[in-house]
NUVEXLO-491862 format. One line per field, with one value per residue (C-alpha): residue number from 1; residue in three letters; x, z, y. Coordinates in nm, 2 decimals, always signed. Layout:
n NUM_...
res ALA_...
x X_...
z Z_...
y Y_...
END
This chain:
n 1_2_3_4_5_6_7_8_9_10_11_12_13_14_15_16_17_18_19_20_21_22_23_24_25_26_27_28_29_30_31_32_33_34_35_36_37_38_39_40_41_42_43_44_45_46_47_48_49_50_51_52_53_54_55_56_57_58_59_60_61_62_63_64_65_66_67_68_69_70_71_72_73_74_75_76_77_78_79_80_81_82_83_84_85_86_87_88_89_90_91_92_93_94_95_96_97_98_99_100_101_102_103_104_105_106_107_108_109_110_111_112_113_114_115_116_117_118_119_120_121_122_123_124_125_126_127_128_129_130_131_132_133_134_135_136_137_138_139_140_141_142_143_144_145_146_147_148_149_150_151_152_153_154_155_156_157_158_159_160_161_162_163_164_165_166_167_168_169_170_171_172_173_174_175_176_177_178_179_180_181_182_183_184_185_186_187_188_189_190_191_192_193_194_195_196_197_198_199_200_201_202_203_204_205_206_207_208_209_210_211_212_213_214_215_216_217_218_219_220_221_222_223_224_225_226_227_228_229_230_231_232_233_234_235_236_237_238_239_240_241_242_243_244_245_246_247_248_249_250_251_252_253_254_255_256_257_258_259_260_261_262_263_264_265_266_267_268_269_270_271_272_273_274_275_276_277_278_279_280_281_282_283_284_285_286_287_288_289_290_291_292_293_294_295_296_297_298_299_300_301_302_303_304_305_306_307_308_309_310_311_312_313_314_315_316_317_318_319_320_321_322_323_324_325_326_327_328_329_330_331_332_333_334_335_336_337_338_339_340_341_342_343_344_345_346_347_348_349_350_351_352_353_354_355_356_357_358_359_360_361_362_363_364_365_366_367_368_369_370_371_372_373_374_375_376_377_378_379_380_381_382_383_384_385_386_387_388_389_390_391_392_393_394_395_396_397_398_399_400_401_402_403_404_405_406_407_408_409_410_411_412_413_414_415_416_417_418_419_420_421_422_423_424_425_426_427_428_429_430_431_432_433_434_435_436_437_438_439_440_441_442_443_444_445_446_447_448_449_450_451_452_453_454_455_456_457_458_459_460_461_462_463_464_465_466_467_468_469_470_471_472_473_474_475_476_477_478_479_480_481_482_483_484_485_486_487_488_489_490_491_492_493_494_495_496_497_498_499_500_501_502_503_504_505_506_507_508_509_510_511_512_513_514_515_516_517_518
res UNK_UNK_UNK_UNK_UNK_UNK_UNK_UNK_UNK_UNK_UNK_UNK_UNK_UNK_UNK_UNK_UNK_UNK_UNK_UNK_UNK_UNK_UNK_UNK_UNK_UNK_UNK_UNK_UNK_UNK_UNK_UNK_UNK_UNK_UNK_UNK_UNK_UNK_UNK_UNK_UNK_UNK_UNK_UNK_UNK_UNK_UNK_UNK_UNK_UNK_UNK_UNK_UNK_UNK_UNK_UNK_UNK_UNK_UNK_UNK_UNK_UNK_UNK_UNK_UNK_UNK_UNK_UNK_UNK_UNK_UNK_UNK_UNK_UNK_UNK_UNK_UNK_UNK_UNK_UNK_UNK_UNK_UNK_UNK_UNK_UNK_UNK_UNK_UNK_UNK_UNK_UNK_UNK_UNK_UNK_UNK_UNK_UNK_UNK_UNK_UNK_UNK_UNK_UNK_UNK_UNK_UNK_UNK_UNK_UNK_UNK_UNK_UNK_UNK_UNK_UNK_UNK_UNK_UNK_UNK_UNK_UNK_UNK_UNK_UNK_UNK_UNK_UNK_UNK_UNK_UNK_UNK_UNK_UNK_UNK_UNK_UNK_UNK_UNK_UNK_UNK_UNK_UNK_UNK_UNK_UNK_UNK_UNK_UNK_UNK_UNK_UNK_UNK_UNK_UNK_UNK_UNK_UNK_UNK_UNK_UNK_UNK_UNK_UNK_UNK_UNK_UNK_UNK_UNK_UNK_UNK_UNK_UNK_UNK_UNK_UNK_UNK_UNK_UNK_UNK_UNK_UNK_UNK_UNK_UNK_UNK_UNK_UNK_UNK_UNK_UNK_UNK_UNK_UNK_UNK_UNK_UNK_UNK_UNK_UNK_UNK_UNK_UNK_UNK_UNK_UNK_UNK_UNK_UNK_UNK_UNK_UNK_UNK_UNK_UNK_UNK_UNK_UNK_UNK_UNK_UNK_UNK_UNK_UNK_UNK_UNK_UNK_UNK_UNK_UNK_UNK_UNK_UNK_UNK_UNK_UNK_UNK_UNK_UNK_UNK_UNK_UNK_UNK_UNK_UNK_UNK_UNK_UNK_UNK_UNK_UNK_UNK_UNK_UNK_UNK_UNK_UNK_UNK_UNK_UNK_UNK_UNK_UNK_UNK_UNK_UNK_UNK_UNK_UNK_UNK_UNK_UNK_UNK_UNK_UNK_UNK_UNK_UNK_UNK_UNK_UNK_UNK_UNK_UNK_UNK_UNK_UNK_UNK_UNK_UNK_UNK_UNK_UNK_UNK_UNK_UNK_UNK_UNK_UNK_UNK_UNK_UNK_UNK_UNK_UNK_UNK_UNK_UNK_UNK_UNK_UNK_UNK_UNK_UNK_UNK_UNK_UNK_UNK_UNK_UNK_UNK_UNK_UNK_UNK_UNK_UNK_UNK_UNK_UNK_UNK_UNK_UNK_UNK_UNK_UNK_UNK_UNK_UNK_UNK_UNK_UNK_UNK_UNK_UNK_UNK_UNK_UNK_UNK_UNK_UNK_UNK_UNK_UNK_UNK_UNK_UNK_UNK_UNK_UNK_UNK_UNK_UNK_UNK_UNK_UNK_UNK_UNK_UNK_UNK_UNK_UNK_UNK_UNK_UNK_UNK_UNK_UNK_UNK_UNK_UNK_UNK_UNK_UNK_UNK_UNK_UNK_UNK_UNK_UNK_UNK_UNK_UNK_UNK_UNK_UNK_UNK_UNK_UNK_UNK_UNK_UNK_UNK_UNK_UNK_UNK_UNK_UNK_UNK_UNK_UNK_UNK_UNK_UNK_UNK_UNK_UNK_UNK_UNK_UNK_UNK_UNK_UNK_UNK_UNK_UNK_UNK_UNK_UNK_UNK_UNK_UNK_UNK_UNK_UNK_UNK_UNK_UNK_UNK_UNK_UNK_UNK_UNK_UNK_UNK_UNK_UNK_UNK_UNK_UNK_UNK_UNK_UNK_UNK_UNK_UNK_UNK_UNK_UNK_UNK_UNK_UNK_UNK_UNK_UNK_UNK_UNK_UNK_UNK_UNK_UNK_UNK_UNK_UNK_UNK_UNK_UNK_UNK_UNK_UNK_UNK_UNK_UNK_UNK_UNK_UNK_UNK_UNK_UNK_UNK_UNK_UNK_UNK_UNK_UNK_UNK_UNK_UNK_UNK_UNK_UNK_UNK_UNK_UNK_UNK_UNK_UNK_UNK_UNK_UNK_UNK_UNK_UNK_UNK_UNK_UNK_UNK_UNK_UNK
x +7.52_+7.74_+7.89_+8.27_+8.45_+8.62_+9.00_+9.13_+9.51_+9.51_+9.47_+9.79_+9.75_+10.04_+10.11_+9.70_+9.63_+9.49_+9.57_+9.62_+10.00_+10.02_+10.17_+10.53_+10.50_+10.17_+10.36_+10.69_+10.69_+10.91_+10.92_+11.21_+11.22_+11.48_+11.36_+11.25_+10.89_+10.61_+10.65_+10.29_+10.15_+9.82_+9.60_+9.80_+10.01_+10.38_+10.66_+10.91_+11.23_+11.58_+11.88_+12.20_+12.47_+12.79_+13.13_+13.21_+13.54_+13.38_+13.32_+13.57_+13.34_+13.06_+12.85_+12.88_+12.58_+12.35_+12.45_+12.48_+12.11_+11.97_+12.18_+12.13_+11.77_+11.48_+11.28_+10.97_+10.91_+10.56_+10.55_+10.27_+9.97_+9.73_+9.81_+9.94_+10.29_+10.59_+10.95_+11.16_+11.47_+11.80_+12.17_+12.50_+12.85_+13.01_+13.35_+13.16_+13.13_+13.37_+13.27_+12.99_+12.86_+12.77_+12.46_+12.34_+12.39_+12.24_+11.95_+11.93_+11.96_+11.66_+11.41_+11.49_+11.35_+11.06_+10.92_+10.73_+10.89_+11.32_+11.42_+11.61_+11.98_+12.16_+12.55_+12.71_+13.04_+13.27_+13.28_+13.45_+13.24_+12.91_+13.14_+13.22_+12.85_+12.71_+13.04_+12.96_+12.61_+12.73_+12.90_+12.65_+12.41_+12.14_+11.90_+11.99_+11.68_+11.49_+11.75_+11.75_+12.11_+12.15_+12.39_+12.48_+12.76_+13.07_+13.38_+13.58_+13.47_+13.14_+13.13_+12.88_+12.62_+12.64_+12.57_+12.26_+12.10_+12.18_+12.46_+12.85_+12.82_+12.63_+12.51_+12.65_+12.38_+12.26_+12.17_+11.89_+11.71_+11.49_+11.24_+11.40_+11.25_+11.57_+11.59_+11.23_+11.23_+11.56_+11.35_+11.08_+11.32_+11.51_+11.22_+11.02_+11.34_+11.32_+11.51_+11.68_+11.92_+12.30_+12.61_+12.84_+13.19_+13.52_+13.83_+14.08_+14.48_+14.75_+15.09_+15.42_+15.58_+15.24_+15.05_+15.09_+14.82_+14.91_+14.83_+14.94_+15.16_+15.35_+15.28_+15.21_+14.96_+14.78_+14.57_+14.27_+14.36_+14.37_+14.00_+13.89_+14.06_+14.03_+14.40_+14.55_+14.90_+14.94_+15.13_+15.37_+15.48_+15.27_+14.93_+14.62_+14.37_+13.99_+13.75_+13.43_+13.35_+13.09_+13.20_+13.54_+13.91_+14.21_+14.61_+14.86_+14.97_+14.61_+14.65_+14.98_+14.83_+14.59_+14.84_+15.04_+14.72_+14.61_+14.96_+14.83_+14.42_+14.29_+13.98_+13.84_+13.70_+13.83_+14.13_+14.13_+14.05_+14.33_+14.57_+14.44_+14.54_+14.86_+14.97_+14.91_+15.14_+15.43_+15.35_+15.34_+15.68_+15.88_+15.81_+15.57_+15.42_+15.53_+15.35_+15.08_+15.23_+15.57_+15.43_+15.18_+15.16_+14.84_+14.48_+14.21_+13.85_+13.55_+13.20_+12.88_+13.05_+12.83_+12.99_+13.37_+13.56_+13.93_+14.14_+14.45_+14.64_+14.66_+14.32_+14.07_+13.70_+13.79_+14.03_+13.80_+13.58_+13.76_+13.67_+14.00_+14.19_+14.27_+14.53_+14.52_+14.62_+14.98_+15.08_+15.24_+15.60_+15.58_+15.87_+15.64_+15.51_+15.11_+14.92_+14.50_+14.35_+13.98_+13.86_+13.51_+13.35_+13.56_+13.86_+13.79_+13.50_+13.22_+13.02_+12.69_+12.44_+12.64_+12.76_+12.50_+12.63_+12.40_+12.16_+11.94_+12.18_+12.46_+12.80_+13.07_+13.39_+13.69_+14.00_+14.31_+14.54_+14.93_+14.98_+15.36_+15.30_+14.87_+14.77_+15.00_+14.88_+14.94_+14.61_+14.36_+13.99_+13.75_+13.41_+13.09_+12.93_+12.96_+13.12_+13.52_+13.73_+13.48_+13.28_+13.46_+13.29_+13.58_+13.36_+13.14_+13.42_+13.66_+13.70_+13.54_+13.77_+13.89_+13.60_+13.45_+13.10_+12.83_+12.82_+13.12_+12.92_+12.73_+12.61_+12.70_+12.42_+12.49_+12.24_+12.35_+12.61_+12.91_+13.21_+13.33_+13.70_+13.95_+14.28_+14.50_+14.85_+14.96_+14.94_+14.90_+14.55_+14.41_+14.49_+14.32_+14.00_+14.04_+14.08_+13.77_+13.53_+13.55_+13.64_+13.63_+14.00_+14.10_+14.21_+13.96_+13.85_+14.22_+14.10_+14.03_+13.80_+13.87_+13.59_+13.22_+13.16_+13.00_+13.38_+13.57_+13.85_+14.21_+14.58_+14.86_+15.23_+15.55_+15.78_+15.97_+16.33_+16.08_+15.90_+16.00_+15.91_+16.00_+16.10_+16.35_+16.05_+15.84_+15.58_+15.25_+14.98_+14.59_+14.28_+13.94_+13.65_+13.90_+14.07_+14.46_+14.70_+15.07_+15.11_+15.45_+15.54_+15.19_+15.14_+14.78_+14.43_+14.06_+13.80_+13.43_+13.09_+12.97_+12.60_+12.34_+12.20_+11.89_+11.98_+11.79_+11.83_+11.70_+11.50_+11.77_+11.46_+11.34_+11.49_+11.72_+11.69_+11.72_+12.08_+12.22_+12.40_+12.37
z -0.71_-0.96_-1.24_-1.20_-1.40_-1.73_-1.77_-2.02_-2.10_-1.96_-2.21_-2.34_-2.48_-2.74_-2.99_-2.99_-3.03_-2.81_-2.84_-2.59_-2.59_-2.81_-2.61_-2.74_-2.84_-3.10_-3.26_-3.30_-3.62_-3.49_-3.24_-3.18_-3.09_-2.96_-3.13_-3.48_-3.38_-3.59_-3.99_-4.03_-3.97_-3.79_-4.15_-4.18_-4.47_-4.50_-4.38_-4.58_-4.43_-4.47_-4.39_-4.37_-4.37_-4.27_-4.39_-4.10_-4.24_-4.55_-4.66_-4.39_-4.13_-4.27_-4.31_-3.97_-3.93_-4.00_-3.70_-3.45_-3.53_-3.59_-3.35_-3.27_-3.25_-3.50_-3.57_-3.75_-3.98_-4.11_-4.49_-4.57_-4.37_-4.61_-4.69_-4.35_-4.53_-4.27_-4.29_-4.06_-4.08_-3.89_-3.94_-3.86_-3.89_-4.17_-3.92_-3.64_-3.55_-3.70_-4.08_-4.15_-3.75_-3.77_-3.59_-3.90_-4.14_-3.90_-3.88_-4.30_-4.32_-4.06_-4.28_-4.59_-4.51_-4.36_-4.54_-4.83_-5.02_-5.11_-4.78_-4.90_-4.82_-4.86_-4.90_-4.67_-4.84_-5.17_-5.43_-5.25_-4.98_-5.18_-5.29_-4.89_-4.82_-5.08_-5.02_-4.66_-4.72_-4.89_-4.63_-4.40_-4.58_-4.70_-4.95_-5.21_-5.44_-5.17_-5.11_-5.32_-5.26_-5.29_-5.31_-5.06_-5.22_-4.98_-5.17_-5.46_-5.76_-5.66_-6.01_-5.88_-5.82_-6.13_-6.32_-6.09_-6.08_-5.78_-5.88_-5.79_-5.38_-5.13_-5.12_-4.84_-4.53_-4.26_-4.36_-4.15_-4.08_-3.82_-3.70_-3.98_-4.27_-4.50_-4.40_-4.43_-4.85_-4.91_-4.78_-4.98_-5.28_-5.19_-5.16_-5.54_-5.72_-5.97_-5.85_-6.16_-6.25_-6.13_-6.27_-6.05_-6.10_-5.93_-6.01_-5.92_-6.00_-5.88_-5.81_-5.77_-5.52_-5.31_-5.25_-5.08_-5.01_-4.89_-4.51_-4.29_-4.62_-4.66_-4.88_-4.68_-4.60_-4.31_-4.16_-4.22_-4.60_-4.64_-4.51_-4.68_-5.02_-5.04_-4.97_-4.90_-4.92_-5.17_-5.06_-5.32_-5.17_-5.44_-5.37_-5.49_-5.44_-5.52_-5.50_-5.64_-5.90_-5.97_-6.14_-6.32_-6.28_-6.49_-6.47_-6.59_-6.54_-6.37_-6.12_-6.07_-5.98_-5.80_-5.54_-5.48_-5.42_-5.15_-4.97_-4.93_-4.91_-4.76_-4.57_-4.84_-5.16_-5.38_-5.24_-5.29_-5.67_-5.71_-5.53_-5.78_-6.09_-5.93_-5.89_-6.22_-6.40_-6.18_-6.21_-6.61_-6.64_-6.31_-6.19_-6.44_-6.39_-6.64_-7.00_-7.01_-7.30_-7.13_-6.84_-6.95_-7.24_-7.40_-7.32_-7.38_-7.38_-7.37_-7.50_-7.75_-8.10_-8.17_-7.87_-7.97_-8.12_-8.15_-8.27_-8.36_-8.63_-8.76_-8.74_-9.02_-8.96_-9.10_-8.89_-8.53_-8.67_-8.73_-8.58_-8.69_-8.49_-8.16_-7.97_-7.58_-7.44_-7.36_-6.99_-6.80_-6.78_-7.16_-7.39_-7.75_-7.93_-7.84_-8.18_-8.22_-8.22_-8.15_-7.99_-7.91_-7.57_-7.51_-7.53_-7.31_-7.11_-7.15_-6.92_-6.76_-7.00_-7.33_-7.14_-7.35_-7.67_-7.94_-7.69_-7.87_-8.16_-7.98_-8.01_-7.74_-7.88_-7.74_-7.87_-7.77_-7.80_-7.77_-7.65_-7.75_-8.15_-8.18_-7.94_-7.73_-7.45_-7.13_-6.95_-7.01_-6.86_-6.76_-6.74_-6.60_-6.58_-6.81_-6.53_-6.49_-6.20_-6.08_-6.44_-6.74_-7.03_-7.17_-7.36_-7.51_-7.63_-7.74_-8.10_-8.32_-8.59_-8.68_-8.54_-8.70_-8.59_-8.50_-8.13_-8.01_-8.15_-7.88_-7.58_-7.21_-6.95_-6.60_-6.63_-6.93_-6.85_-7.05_-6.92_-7.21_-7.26_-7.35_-7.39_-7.40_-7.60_-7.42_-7.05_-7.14_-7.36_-7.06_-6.79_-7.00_-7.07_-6.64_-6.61_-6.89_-6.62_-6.43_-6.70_-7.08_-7.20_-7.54_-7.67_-7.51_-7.70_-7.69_-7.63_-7.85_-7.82_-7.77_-7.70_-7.56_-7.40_-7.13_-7.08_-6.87_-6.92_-6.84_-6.85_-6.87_-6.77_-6.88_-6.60_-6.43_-6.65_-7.01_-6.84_-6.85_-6.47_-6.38_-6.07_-5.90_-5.75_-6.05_-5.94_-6.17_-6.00_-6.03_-5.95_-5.83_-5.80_-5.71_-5.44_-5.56_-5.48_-5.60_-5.76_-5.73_-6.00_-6.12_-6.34_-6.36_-6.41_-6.42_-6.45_-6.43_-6.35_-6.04_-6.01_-6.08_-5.78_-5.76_-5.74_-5.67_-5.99_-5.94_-6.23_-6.41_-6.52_-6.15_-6.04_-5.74_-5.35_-5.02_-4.93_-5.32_-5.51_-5.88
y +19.98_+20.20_+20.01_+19.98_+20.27_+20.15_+20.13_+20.38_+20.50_+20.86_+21.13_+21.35_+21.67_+21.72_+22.02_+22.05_+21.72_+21.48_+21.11_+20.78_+20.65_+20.35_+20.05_+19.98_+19.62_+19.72_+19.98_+19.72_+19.52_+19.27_+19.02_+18.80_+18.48_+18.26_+17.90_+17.84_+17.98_+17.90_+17.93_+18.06_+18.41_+18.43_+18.43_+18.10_+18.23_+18.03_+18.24_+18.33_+18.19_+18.40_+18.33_+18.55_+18.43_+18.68_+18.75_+18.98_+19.11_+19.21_+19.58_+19.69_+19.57_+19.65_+19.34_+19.27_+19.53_+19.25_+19.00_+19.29_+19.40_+19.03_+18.88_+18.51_+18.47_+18.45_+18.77_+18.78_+19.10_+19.18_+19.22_+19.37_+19.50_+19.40_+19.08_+18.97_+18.80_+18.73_+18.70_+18.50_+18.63_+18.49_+18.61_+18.39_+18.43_+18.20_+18.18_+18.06_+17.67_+17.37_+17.30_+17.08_+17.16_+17.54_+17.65_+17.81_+17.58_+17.28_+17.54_+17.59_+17.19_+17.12_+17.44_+17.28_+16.90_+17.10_+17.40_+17.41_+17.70_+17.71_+17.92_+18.20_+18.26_+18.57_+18.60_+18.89_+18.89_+18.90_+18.67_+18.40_+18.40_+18.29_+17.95_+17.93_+17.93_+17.67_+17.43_+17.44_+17.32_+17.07_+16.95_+17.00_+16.78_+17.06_+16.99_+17.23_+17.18_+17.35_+17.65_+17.97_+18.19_+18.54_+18.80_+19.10_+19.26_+19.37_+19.24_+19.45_+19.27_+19.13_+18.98_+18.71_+18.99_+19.17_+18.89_+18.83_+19.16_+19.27_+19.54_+19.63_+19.72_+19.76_+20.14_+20.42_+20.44_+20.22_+19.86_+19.79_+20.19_+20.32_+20.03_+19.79_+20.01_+19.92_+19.59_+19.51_+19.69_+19.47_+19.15_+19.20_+19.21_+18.93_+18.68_+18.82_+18.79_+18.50_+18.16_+18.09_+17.75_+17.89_+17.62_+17.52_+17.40_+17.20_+17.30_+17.03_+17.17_+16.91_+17.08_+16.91_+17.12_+17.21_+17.54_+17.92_+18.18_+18.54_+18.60_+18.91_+19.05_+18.70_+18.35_+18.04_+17.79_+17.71_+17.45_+17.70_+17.70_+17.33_+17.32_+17.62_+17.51_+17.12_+17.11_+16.76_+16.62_+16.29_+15.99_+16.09_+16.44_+16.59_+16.85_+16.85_+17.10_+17.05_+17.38_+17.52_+17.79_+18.00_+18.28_+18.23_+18.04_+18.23_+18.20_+18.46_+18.81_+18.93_+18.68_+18.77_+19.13_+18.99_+18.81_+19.14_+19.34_+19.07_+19.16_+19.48_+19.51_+19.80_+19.85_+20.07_+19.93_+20.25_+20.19_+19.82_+19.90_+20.17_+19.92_+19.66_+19.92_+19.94_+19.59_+19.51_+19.79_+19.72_+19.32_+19.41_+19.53_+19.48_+19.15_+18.96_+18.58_+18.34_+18.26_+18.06_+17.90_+17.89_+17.66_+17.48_+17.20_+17.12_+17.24_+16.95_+17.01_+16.81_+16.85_+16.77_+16.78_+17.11_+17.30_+17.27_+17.47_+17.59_+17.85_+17.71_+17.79_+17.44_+17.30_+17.30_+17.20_+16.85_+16.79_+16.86_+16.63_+16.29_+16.01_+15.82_+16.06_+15.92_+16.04_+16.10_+16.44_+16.45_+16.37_+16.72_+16.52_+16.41_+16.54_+16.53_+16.77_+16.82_+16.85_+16.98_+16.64_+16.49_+16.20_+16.00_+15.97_+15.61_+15.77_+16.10_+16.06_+16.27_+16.48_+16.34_+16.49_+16.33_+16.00_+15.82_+15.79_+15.87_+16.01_+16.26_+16.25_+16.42_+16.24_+16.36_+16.49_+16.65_+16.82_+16.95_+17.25_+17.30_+17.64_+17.66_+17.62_+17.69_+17.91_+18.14_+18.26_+18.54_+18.47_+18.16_+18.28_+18.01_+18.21_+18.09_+18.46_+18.74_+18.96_+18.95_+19.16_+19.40_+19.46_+19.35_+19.08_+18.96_+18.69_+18.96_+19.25_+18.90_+18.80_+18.56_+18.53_+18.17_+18.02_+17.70_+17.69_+17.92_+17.87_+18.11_+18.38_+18.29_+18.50_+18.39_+18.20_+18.15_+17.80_+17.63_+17.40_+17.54_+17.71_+18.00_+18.00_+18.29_+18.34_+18.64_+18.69_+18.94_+19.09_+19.40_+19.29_+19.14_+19.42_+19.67_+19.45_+19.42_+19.81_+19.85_+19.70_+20.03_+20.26_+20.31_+20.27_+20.26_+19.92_+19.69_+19.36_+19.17_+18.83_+18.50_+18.28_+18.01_+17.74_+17.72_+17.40_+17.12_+17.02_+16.87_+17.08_+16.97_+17.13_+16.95_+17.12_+17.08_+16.94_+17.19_+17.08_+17.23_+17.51_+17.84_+17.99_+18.38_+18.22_+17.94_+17.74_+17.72_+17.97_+17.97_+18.17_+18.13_+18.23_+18.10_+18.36_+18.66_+18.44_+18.47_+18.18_+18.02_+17.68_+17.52_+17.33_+17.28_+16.92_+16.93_+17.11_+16.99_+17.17_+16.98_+17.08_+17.01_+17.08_+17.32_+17.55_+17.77_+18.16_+18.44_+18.68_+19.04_+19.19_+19.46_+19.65_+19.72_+20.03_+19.97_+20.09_+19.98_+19.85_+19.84_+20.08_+20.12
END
């Protein structure tokens, strides 16, 4: 009895060669999977989990790319042939699902109780859309000791991903390639890049006369903007708005650029930029926001006795440091005179690492600034990262001069707990440090310095019958990481840290490719 012929793939001559057609599924590097699947590859290596979360209006469209290509199910991307490392990779849209019940952050919440590396989560978006992300875990209950969050930069600014490594845009070409080559070289990036410690911040501003944000060209609110901002209504009539920070919160003149150019945003990020330019010349000179110093009364700040410092014209080093003076910051509706003055931890509470008093030697202090006789001021910058309006360092080209201790010659850290603080006298000085982020202009390097601290920070106003408004319903406009917004009648700002995240920081050194620009 003849042995039953073998089974063999037919034989296909082509251009000379002969070969046997390789089976589609062997030469695909990617399976997809529509449950969590297994977090282990077949050496029984961890998988690296990913996460994407999208922005889908971002980059004109563009970062939608990733949810059309990944879409709703779990895909697992071989690494490396040699060492047999997965990815599992999964993309969401941040606009799907009611807040604190979206699929993917229900998803991120369940990986992070279970897995024994941080998952990694990467930001589709602008600026503002990296504080959407990490406030909505928050809210969904994640365990954010065991999350690491990255940056994929489709905004204008993108100041959040300078300061991380991971450059101004995302590059020109297709974001995912043929049989997910770009995708798979951006993975591998995003999970070596170092997890670093990433400060956090709330900025709390209470307005008399409540809030407006500019939708289709016009300034309103809607019931999406009290979610997305921490907007509620006081028993009093009054507003108050709570949000997080992670790169910077400013009021003045820029900001007042910054609202006109949201009227009119263009899908086109030069364009965006050139429309930013714009605003801010004809805000300048045609229609300018009120001064700092016209609205509000008295800046206070809060920190270890070594972090404070203040350039008023009136204070002398004696004076910070006085334990006999005592006088509380001046409320926003009170008629006196504010004066630099100090206080100890029982009078102005300090923040969590100093609450102890005497606790490694470090004795809380605070002080406080009146903007109409010490410091006058355009623009008041709050800076977390050394990256301002698409590129600028205001805290690095600012001046030192009038300092009284050491630590404002200091250089800026994403991780250390202190917000830096500067303050323009003019509009002018801080439009041109805002233009020198995307080109070299003569006259950069206007700002003061004006502290380097742990804080809390706080702003009182004058009431609306002192304060000098460039408008008949007391506008004062602000900013919070890029996203521009009007204050009626603003009495109060606080400005506190939060918490302290894990980010993924890319190594500056490491020549960029893949998805990323310069």
């Amino acid at each position: 009895m003849e042995p039953a012929p073998l089974r063999t793939a037919p034989v296909v001559r082509e251009k000379g060669c002969l070969r046997r057609p390789i089976h589609k599924h062997a030469a695909e590097p990617l399976g997809r999977q529509h449950s969590t699947g297994s977090s282990r590859s077949k050496n029984n290596l961890p998988a690296a989990q990913v996460i994407i979360f999208v922005n889908r209006t971002s980059g004109g469209g563009r970062a939608g790319e990733y949810l059309k290509a990944l879409g709703d199910g779990t895909h697992k991307i071989r690494l490396s042939k040699t060492s047999g490392k997965f990815a599992q990779v999964r993309a969401f849209d941040l606009r799907d699902g009611e807040s604190g019940r979206k699929s993917g952050f229900l998803l991120l919440k369940e990986l992070s109780q279970e897995v024994e590396n941080p998952v990694r989560v990467m930001v589709a978006g602008g600026d503002g859309t990296v504080m959407w992300a990490i406030s909505e875990m928050e809210t969904t209950g994640v365990n954010l000791e065991k999350v690491v969050v990255g940056h994929i930069p489709f905004g204008t600014g993108n100041d959040f991903s300078r300061s991380t490594g991971w450059g101004p845009a995302v590059g020109p070409g297709d974001l995912i390639g043929h049989r997910w080559q770009h995708l798979k070289r951006d993975l591998k990036q995003w999970i070596a890049a170092d997890a670093v410690a990433f400060d956090v911040w709330e900025v709390e501003v209470t307005s008399g006369a409540g809030f407006a944000f500019v939708h289709g060209g016009h300034r309103c609110i809607t019931e999406q903007d009290k979610v997305q901002h921490g907007l509620e209504e006081l028993a009093d009539g009054r507003w108050r708005m709570k949000k997080r920070m992670v790169n910077y919160f400013s009021l003045g003149q820029c900001c007042r650029a910054g609202l006109g150019f949201e009227k009119r945003r263009t899908s086109s990020r030069l364009g965006n930029n050139m429309r930013y330019g714009y605003e801010g010349l004809k805000k300048l000179f045609l229609q300018p926001a009120p001064m700092v110093s016209d609205v509000v009364n008295e800046l206070s700040v809060s920190g270890s006795s070594s972090s404070l410092a203040s350039l008023a014209s009136t204070a002398t080093p004696d004076d910070l440091f006085d334990d006999d003076v005592t006088r509380q910051p001046s409320d926003a509706s009170d008629d006196s005179e504010g004066s630099l003055t100090t206080t100890s931890s029982a009078a102005l509470r300090a923040p969590a690492a100093t609450q102890q008093q005497g606790a490694e030697g470090v004795l809380s202090r605070s002080y406080s600034v009146n903007l109409d006789q010490g410091l006058p001021s355009a623009e008041l910058l709050f800076l977390n990262v050394p990256s301002f309006a698409g590129g600028a360092n205001p805290w690095a080209w600012s001046s030192c001069e009038g300092q009284f201790n050491e630590d404002l010659s200091c250089s800026q850290d994403v991780g250390d707990g202190r917000l830096e603080v500067v303050s323009y006298s003019s509009g002018l000085g801080a439009a041109i440090d805002a233009a020198n982020g995307k080109l070299r202009t003569p006259g950069r390097g206007a700002g003061q310095r004006v502290a380097s601290a742990e804080g809390p920070f706080r702003m009182s106003f004058k009431s609306p019958a002192k304060a000098k408004y460039t408008s008949t319903d007391g506008r004062v406009y602000l900013q919070v990481d890029g996203e521009f917004f009007v204050a009626h009648q603003p009495e109060e700002v606080n400005v506190r840290h939060w918490r302290t995240v894990k980010v993924a920081r890319r190594d500056k050194d490491i020549t960029q490719f893949g998805c990323f620009g310069l």
